[in-house]
N, C-alpha and C positions, 0 to 999 in steps of 0.2 A: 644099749651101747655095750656091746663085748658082755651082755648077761649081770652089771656091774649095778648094783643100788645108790643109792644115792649115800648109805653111809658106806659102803666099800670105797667111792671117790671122796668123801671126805675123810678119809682114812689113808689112802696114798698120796693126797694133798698135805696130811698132815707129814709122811713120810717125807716126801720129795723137799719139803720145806725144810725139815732138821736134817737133811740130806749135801742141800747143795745152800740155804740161805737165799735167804729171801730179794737180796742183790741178782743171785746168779740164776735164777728160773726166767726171769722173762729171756734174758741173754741165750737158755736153752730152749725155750719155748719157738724165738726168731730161728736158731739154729734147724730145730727138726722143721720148722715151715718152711725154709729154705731147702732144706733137703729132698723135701716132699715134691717141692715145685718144679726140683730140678728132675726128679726122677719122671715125673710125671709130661714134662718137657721132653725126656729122652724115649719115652715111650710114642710120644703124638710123634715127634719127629722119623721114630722109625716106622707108623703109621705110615707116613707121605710119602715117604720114599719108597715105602714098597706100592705104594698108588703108580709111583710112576713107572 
C-alpha cells in the first residue's frame, strides 16, 4: 500500500490521532469516503453519457 510498512501506518495513525482527536477521524474518515464515492460517481456518469 503506497510502499508503507506497517510501522510507517502505525506511525501516521499515531499522528492523525494527536492531530485531529480521536472524536473527529471517524467524522473525517465518512468524509473522504463520501468524497471518493462522489468522484467516482462522477466519473461512471461521464462514462454513459459519452456511450450514448
Amino acid at each position: 500500500m503506497f510502499g508503507l510498512g506497517p510501522r510507517e501506518i502505525v506511525i501516521l495513525a499515531g499522528i492523525l490521532l494527536l492531530l485531529f482527536g480521536s472524536k473527529k477521524i471517524p467524522e473525517l474518515a465518512r468524509n473522504v469516503g463520501e468524497a471518493i464515492r462522489h468522484i467516482r460517481n462522477g466519473f461512471s456518469d461521464d462514462d454513459k453519457s459519452l456511450e450514448k
